[in-house]
C-alpha positions in Angstrom: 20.1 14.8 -11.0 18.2 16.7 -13.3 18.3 20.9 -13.8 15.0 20.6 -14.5 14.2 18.5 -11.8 16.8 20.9 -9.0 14.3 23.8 -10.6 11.4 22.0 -9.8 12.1 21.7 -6.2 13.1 24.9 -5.7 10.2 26.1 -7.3 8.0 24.0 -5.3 9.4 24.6 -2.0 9.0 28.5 -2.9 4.9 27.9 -3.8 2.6 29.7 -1.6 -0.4 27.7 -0.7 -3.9 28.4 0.6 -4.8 27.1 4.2 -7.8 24.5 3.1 -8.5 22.5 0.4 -11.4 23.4 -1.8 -13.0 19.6 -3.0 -16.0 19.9 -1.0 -16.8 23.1 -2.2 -16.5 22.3 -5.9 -18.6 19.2 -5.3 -20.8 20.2 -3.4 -21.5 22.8 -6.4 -22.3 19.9 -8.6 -24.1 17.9 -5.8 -26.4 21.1 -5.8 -27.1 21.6 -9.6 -28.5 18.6 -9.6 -30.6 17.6 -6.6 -33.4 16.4 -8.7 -31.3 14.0 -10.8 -30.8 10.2 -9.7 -27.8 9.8 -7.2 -25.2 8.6 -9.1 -25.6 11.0 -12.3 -25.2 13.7 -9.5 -22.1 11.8 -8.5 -20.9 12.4 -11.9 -21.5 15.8 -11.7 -20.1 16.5 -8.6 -17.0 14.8 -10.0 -17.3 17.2 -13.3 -17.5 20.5 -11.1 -14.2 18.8 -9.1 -12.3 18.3 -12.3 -13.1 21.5 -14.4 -13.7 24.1 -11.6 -10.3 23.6 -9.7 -7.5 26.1 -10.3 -5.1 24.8 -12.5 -1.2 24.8 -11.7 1.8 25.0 -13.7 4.8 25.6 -12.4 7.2 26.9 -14.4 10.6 24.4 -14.3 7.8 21.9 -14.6 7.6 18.7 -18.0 5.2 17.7 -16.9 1.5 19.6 -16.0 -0.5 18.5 -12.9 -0.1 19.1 -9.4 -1.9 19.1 -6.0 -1.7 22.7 -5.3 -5.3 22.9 -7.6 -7.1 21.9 -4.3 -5.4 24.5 -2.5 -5.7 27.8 -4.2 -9.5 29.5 -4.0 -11.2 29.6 -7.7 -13.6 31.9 -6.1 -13.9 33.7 -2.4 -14.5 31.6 0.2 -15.9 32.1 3.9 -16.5 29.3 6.7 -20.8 29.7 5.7 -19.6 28.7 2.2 -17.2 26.2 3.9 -20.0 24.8 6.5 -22.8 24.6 4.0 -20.3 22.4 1.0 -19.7 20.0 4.2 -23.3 19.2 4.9 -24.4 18.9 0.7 -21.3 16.6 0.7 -21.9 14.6 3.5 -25.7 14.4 2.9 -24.8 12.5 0.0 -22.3 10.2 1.6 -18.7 9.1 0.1 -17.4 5.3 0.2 -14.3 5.2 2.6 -11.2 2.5 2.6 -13.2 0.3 4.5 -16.1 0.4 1.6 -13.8 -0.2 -1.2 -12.9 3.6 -2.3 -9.3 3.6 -2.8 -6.1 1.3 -2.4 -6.7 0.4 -6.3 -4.1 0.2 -9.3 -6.4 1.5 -12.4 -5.9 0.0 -15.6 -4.0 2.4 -16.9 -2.8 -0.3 -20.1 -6.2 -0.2 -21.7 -7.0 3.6 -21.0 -3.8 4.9 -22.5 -4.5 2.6 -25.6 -8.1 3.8 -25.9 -7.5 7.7 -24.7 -10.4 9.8 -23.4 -12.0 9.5 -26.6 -12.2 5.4 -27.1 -13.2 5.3 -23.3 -16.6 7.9 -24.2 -16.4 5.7 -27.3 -17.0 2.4 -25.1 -19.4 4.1 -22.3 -21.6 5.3 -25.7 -21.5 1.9 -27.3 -22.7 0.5 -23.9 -25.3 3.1 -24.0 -27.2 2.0 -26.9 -26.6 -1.8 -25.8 -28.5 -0.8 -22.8 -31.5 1.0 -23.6 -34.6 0.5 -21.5 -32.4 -0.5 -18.7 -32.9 2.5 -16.2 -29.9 1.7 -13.7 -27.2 0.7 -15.8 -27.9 4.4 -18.4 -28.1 6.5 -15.3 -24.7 4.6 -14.3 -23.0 4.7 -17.7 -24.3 8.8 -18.0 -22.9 9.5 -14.6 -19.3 7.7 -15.9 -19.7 9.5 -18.9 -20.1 13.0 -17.3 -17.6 12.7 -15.1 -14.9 11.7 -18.2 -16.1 14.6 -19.8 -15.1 16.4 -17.1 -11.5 15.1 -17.2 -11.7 15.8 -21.0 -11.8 19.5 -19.9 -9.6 19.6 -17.2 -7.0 18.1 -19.6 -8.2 21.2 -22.0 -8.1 23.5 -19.1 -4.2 22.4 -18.1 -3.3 22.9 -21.9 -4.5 26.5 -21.6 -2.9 26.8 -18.3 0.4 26.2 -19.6 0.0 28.1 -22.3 -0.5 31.2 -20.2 2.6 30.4 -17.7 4.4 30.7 -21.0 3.5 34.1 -21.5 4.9 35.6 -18.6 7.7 32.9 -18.3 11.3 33.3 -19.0 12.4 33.0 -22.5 14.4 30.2 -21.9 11.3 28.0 -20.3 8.6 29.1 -22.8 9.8 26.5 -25.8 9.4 24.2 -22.7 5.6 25.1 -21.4 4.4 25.0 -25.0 5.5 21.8 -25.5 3.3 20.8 -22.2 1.1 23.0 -23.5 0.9 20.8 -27.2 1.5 17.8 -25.4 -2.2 18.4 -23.6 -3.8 19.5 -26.2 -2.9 15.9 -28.0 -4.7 14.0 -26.0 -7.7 16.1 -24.8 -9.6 13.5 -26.8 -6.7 11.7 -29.0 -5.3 8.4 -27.5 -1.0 8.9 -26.8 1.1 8.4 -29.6 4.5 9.2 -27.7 5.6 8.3 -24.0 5.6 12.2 -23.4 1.7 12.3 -24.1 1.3 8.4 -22.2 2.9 9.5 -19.1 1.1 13.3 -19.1 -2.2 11.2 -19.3 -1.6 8.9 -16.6 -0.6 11.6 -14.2 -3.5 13.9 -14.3 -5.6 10.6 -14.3 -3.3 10.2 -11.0 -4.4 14.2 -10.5 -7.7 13.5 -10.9 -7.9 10.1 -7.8 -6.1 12.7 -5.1 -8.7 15.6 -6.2 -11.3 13.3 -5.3 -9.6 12.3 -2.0 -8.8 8.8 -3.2 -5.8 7.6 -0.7 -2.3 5.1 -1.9 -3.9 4.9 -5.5 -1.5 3.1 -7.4 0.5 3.6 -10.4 0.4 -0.1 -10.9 3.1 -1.7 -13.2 4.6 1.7 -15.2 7.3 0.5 -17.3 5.3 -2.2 -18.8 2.8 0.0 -19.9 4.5 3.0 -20.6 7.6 1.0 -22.2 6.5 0.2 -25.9 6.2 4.3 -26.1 9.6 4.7 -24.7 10.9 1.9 -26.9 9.1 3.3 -30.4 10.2 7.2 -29.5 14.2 6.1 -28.5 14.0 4.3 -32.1 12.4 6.9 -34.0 14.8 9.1 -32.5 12.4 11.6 -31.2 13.2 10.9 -27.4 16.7 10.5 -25.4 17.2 8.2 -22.8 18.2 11.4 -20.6 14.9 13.0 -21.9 12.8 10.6 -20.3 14.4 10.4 -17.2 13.6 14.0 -16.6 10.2 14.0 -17.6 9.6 10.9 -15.4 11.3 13.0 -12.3 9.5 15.8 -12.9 6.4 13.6 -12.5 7.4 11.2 -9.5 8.6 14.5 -7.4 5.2 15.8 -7.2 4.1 13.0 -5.4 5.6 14.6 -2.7 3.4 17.3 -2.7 0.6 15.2 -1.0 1.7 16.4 2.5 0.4 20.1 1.4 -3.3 18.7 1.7 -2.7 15.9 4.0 -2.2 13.2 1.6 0.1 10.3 1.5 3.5 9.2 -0.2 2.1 5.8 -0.3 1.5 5.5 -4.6 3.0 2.5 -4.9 4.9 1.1 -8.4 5.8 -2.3 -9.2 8.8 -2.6 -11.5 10.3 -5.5 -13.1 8.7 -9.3 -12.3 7.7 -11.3 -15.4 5.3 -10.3 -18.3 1.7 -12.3 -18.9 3.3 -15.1 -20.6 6.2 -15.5 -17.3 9.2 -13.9 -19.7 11.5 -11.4 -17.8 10.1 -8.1 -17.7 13.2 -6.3 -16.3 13.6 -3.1 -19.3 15.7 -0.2 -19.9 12.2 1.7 -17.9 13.0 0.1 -14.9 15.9 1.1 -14.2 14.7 5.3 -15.1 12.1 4.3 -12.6 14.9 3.2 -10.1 16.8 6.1 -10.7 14.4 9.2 -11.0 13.2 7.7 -7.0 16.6 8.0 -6.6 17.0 12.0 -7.5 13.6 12.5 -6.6 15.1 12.1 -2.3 11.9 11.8 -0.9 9.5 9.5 1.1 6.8 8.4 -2.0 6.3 6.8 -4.7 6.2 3.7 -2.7 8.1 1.8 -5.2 8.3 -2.5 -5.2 10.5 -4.2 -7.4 9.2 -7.5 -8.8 12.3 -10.2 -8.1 12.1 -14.0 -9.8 14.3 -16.7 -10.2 15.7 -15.3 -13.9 15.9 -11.8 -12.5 19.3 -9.9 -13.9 21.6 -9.4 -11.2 22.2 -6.0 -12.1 18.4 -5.2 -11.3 18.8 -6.5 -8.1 22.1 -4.6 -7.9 20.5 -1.3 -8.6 17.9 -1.9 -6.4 20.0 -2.3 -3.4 21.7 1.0 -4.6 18.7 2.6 -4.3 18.0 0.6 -0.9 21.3 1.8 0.1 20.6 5.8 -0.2 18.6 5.6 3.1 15.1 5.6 1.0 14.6 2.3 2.0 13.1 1.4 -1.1 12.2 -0.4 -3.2 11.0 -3.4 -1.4 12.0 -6.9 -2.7 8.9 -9.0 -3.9 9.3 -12.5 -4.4 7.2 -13.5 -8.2 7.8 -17.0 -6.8 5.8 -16.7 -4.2 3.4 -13.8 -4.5 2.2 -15.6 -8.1 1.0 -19.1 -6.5 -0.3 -17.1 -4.2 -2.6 -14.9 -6.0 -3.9 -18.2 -8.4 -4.9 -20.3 -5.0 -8.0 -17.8 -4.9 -8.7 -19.0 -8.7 -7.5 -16.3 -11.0 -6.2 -16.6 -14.0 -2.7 -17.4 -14.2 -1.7 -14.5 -16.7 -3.5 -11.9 -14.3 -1.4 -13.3 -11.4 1.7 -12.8 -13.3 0.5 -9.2 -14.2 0.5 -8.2 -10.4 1.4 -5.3 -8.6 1.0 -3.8 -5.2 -1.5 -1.5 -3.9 -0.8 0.4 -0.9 2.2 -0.9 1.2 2.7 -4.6 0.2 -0.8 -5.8 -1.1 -0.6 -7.7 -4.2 -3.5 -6.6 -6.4 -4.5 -7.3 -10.0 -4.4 -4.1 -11.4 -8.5 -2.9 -12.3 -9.4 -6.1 -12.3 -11.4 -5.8 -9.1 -12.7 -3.5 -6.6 -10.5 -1.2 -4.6 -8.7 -3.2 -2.2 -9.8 -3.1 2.1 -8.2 -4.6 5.2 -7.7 -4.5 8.6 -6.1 -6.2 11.7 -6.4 -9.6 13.5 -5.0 -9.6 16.9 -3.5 -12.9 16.7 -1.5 -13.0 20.0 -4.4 -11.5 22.1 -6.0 -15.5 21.8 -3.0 -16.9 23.9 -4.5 -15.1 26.8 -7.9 -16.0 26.4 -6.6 -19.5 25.9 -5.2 -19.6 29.2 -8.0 -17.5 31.1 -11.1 -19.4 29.9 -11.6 -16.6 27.0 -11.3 -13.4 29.8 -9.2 -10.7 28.9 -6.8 -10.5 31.3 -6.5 -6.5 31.3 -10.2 -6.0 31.4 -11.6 -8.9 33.3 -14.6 -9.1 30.4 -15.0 -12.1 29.0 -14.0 -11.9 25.4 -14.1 -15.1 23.9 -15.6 -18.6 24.5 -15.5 -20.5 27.7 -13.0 -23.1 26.7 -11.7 -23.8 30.3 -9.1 -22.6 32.6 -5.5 -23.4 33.2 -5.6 -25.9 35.4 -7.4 -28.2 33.3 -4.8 -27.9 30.4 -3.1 -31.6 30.1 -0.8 -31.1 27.4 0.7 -29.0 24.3 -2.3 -29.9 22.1 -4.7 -29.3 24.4 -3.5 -25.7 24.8 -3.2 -25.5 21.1 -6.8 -27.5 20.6 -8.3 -24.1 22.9 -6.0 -21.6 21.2 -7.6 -22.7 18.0 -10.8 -22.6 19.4 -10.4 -18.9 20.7 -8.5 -17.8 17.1 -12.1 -19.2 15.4 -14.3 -17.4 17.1 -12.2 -14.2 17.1 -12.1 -14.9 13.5 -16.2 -15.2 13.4 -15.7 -11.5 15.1 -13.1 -9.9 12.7 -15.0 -10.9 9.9 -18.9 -10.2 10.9 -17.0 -6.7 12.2 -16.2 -5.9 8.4 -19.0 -7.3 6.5 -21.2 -5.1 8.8 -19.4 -2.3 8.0 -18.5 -2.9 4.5 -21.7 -3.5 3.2 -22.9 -0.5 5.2 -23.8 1.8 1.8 -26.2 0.9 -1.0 -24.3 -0.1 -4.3 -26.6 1.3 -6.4 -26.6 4.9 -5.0 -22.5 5.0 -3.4 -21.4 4.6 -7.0 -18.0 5.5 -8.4 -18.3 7.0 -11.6 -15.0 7.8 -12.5 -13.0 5.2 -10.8 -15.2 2.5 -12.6 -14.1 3.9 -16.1 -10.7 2.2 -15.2 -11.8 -1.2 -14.0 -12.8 -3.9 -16.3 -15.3 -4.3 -17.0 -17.8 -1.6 -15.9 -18.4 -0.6 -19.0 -19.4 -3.3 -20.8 -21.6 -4.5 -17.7 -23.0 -1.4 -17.3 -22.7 -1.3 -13.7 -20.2 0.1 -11.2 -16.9 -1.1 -9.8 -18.7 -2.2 -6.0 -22.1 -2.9 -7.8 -21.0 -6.6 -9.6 -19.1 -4.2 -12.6 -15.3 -5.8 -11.8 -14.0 -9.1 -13.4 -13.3 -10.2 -10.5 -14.7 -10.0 -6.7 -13.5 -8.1 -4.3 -11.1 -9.4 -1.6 -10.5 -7.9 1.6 -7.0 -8.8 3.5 -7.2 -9.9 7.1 -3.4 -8.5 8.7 -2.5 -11.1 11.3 -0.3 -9.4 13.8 2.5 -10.9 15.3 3.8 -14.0 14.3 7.0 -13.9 16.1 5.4 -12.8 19.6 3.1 -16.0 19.0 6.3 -18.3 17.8 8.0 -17.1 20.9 5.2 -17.5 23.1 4.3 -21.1 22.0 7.7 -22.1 21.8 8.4 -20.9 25.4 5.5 -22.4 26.8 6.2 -26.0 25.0 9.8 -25.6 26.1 9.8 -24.4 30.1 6.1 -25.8 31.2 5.9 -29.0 29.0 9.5 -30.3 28.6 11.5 -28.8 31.4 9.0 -28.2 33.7 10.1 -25.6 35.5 6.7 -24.5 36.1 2.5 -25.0 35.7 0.7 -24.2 33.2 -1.5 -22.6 36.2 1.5 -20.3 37.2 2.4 -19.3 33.6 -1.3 -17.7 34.0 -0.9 -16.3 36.9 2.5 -14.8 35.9 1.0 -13.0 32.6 -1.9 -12.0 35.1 0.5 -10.4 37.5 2.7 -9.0 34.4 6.0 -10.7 35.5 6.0 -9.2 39.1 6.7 -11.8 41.8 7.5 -14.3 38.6 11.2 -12.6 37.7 12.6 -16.1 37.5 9.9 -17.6 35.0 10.5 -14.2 32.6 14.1 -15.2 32.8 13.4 -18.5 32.0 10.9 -18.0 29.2 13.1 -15.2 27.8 16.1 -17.8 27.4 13.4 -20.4 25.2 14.3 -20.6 21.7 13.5 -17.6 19.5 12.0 -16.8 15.9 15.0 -15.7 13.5 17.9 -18.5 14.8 16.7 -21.3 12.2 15.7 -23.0 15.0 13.1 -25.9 14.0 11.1 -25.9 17.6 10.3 -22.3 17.3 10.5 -21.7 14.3 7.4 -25.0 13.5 5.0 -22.9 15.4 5.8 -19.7 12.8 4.9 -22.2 10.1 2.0 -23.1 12.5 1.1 -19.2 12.3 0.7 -18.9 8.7 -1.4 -22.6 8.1 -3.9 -21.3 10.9 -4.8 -18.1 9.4 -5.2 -19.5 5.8 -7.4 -22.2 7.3 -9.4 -19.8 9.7 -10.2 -17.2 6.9 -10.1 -19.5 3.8 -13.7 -20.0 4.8 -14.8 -16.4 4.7 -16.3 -14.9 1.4 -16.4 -11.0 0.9 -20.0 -9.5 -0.4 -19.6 -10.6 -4.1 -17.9 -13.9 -3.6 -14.4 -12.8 -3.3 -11.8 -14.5 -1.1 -10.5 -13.3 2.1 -7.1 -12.6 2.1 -4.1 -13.4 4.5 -1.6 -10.7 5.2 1.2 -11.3 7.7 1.8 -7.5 7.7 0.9 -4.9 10.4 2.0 -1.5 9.5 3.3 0.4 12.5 0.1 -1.3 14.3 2.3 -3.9 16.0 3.1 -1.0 18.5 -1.2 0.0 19.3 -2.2 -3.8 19.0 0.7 -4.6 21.9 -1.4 -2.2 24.4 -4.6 -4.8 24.0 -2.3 -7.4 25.1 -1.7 -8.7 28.2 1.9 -10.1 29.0 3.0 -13.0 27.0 4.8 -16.3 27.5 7.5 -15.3 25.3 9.1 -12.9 28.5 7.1 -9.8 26.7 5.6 -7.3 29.5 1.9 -6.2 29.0 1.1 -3.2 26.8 4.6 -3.5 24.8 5.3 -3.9 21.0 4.3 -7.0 19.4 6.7 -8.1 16.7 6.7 -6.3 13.6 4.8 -8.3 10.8 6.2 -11.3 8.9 9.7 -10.4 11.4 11.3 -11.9 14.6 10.9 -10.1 17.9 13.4 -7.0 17.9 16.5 -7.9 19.2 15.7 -11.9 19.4 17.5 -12.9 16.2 21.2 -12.8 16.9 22.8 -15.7 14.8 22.9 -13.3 11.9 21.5 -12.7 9.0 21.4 -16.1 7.1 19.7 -17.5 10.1 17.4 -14.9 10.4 16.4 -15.5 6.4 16.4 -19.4 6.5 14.4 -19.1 9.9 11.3 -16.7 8.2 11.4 -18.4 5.3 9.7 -21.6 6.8 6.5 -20.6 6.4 4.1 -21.6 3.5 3.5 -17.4 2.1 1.8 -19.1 -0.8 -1.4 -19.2 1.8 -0.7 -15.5 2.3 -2.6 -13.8 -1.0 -2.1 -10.3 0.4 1.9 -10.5 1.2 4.1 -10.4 3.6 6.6 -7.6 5.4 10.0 -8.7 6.4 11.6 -6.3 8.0 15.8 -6.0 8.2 17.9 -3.1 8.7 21.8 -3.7 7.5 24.8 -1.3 8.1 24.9 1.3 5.2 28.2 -0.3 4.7 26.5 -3.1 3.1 25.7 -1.1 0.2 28.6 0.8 -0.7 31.0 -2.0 -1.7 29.9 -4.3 -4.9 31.6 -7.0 -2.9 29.3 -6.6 -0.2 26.1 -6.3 -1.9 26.5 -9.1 -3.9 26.9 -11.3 -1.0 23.8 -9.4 0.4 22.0 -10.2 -3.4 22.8 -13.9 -2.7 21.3 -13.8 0.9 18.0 -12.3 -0.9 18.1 -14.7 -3.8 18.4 -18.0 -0.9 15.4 -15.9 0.9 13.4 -16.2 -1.8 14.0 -19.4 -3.7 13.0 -20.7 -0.1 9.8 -19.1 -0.3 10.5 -15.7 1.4 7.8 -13.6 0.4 9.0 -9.7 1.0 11.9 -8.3 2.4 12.2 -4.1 2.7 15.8 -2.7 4.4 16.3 0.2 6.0 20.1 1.2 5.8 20.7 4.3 8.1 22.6 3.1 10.8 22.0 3.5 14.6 24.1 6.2 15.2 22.6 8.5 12.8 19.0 7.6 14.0 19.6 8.2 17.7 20.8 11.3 16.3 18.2 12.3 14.5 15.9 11.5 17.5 18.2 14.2 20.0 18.6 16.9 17.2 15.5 16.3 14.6 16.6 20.0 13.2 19.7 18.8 11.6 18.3 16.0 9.6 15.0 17.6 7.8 15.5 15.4 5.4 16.6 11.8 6.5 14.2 9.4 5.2 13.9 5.5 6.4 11.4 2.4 6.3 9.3 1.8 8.4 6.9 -1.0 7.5 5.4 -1.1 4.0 6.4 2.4 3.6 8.9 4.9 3.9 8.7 8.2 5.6 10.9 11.5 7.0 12.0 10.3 10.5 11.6 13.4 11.9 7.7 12.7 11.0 7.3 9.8 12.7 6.1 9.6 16.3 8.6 8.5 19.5 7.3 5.2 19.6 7.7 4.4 16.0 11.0 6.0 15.8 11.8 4.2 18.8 10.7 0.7 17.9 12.6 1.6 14.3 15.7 1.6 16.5 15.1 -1.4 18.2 15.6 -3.5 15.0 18.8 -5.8 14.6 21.1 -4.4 13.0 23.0 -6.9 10.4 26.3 -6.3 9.2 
């Protein structure tokens, strides 16, 4: 690690920080400046009052200037009428949310940092002209260009800033602050000539999304962009490899600041895969991203490395290094399936190579389309209504269509014939649930001004990211819960009502009805069916099962604009809240509990090891899953600190994915230390694990996700 970066901690961990954040205020300020101009040119002002009116931090250990602790120091007194009175101008005029496509997005940072603030007012000008006479698209194009002119001053106003810390800094830190200081100055309207003034750019365009309370905005694919800057500084000799480490430390560490105004760790950064034209991408970037996470310690970025068939072993290597610190990341993605993926939904195939993630796991072409949305399809909740005639066996309502009770159920397909039936219509539900709601605002008035200047191709069209301005649609990513409570279930009931016979179909119902009590011996008997994660063909069938019927319930769905709806076999830490809408389950599961955790088996249920586990969840056809998977594994931190060791757990990844495995994130703190952890929280402020498409501190994490953490195999 770093001195500069063990000085930057310290430093920030000594910060003294208002109690609220002051983004309504300052917007609100613009909002009311201009209440007689059209909607979206007050946007833009709102946006300008937001960027040029914040207090602007520089710490002193700092290489690079931006931080979130703007939003949390007072530019002028504030009291609760002030407070009360922003809040109403602000939510007068309304603010597009995840569900409305407002965040989750990976900018194109490639073109902006090739253009610089000045080619981007540049473009929105030339559009200008081309658009004259055309009332909607200049009031659009002046609000994007008012609100870049206010992120041409708040770069100003950050040059200045660090030109005053340098005053009363120690002598020994002012050569560095007036270097951060020159480095703003350069491209206050100037495109980057070095990786110094790239990466400064980026960030406070990063700075800029969290001001405006933009959540897991990405940092898309950072050392491809930011590498030919690198590459031309190291050979010009004006930048050390060491140099850049530090000044990428310096950067990624802030991130962590988000938890002072109740923000997120979840900027995710996709490193390595292959470039545009499918070469290897791995480069000498990567691996400073891989290790500045490293030194950094802490929850966020949510980084991703980008795995392919002609991936160099020592990436992978130094990824499970990484892995092996307890971070849990970065999580494996497979190019050779997330690729074939992405071009089913017609893209081209260059953009599908040039992915990256948004969010947790959500493959995205970075701004190439709207900000991403999703939410969660209950899959397990249709066995029920299956069997019940579409009632809901907690509530007694009926919840989905009459498709007849258990008793007249003749066979395995018939079951699955209803299932499918139930599933459709659930699907009907999900989706009118979401267009209702997405489509909730008026495109013309919820603009993004700022967010569209990094989105091809706004400008050109005139017209804003969720008003028909992106290249491509938008696509919204349905996350199907469960698949290995549904395997199980299936599997069980083909196995101990169909084959063996060891009971009806009618008191299988009446079991799940009575959650197991007075039906011991049928839990016992459906617990023993096969189970997901064994490589087990007649459970494992019904997972393959899983993914085809999603892909072929919500491959008929369109968004808005005409883009495709997404399958995601990824839950979050949802799998716990969906399993209390679920009423027991003819895998042996008891109502109310857990449902399995995304793309993985059931906790506990895949006990041949490892390779089993791997060639058993690899089945499935993830090519029908645009959105991406989460496999979740937790391995013995032994694992990673022998080379022998994890290159035997390199091959088991490599056999994952040249079988199709999608996504595979490890958590490697063992069970000792996190039952530990759980008994005496105060002795491990610090300890950091996966959970599910993102890491965390455990001690943050509620009981039930801690607990249901702990309930994963562990593989050794």
């Amino acid at each position: 690690m770093n001195q500069s970066l063990t000085r930057l901690k310290q430093e920030i961990d000594r910060s003294q920080r208002a109690k609220i954040s002051v983004r309504e205020i300052l917007m609100a300020k613009g909002f009311m400046a201009h209440y007689t101009d059209p909607i979206p040119l007050a946007r833009g002002y709102a946006c300008y009052t937001l960027f040029t009116e914040h207090a602007k931090k520089v710490y002193e250990n700092d290489l690079i200037a931006g931080s979130y602790f703007g939003l949390l120091q007072e530019p002028f007194p504030v009291n609760d009428a002030m407070i009360n009175k922003s809040r109403q101008v602000v939510a007068n005029y309304g603010w597009r949310t995840f569900g409305h496509n407002a965040d989750h997005f990976a900018p194109d940072y490639a073109t902006f940092i090739q253009d610089g603030v000045g080619g981007t007012l540049e473009k929105i000008h030339r559009s200008l002209v081309r658009y004259e006479g055309d009332t909607e698209k200049t009031v659009f194009l002046q609000s994007a260009r008012v609100a870049m002119e206010g992120f041409r001053e708040m770069i100003a106003q950050y040059a200045n800033a660090a030109a005053e810390t340098a005053e009363t800094a120690p002598a020994e830190r002012k050569e560095q602050l007036l270097q951060i200081e020159q480095t703003c100055r350069a491209i206050v309207n100037d495109k980057p000539q070095t990786f110094r003034q790239a990466l400064q750019l980026v960030w406070l365009a990063h700075l800029a999304f969290v001001y405006e309370g933009r959540y897991a905005m990405a940092l898309g694919r950072l050392d491809q962009y930011l590498y030919p800057y690198y590459k031309k500084d190291v050979e010009e000799g004006i930048l050390t490899r060491c140099e850049a480490k530090a000044l990428m430390e310096c950067t990624l560490y802030k991130i962590g600041e988000s938890h002072f105004i109740g923000g997120d760790d979840v900027v995710n950064i996709a490193i390595g895969g292959v470039t545009r034209d499918g070469a290897d991408a791995v480069n000498e970037l990567s691996y400073i991203i891989l290790e500045s996470v490293r030194d950094c310690g802490i929850p966020g970025p949510n980084l991703s490395a980008r795995i392919h068939s002609e991936c160099p072993d020592r990436f992978l290597d130094e990824c499970l290094k990484v892995i092996g610190t307890g971070l849990g990341y970065p999580a494996l993605m497979n190019d050779g399936a997330n690729i074939p993926a992405l071009a089913r939904n017609g893209y081209a195939i260059e953009d599908c190579r040039d992915y990256c993630m948004v969010g947790c796991i959500e493959n995205f072409l970075p701004g190439q389309q709207p900000p991403w949305s999703d939410g969660r399809y209950n899959s397990p909740k249709y066995i029920e209504l299956a069997l019940n005639n579409g009632v809901c066996m907690q509530s007694g309502i009926q919840m989905g269509p009459a498709t007849g009770s258990a008793e007249t159920i003749t066979s395995m397909d018939d079951f699955m014939a209803r299932l499918h039936l139930q599933m459709q219509a659930g699907a009907d539900e999900y989706v009118a649930f979401f267009q209702n709601e997405n489509q909730r605002y008026n495109p013309k008035t919820y603009t993004q001004p700022f967010l569209s200047c990094f989105c091809q191709d706004c400008i050109e069209r005139g017209l804003d990211i969720n008003n028909g301005g992106a290249h491509y649609p938008s696509a919204h990513g349905a996350g199907c819960m469960g698949v290995g409570t549904m395997a199980d279930s299936l599997a069980a009931m083909e196995q101990v009502i169909f084959v063996n016979k060891k009971a009806t179909i009618t008191q299988l119902r009446d079991a799940l009805l009575a959650n197991f009590e007075g039906y011991e011996d049928l839990q016992q008997e459906l617990l023993a069916a096969p189970k997901y994660g064994n490589n087990d063909d007649r459970v494992d069938r019904y997972a393959v099962w899983y993914v085809d019927e999603h892909a072929r319930l919500f491959d008929r769905y369109r968004t808005w604009d005409g883009g495709r709806f997404y399958v995601a076999i990824a839950s979050n830490i949802q799998n716990i809240s969906a399993g209390t809408l679920v009423a027991a389950t003819p895998d042996g599961r008891k109502n109310g509990e857990p449902l399995s955790d995304a793309a993985s088996p059931m906790h506990g249920m895949d006990q041949k090891g490892p390779t089993a586990t791997v060639l058993s969840t690899a089945k499935p056809d993830y090519t029908k899953a645009s959105c991406g998977t989460v496999l979740n594994q937790k391995y013995s931190p032994s694992m990673f600190t022998h080379d022998e060791k994890r290159a035997k757990l390199a091959s088991l990844i490599r056999v994952y994915f040249k079988n199709g495995g999608q996504e595979m994130q490890i958590n490697s703190v063992s069970r000792e230390i996190l039952q530990d952890a759980m008994e005496h929280p105060q002795q491990y402020p610090s300890l950091v694990v996966r959970v599910s498409g993102f890491s965390a501190y455990y001690n943050a994490l509620t009981r039930d996700v801690q607990e249901d953490i702990l309930r994963r195999t562990e593989q050794g």
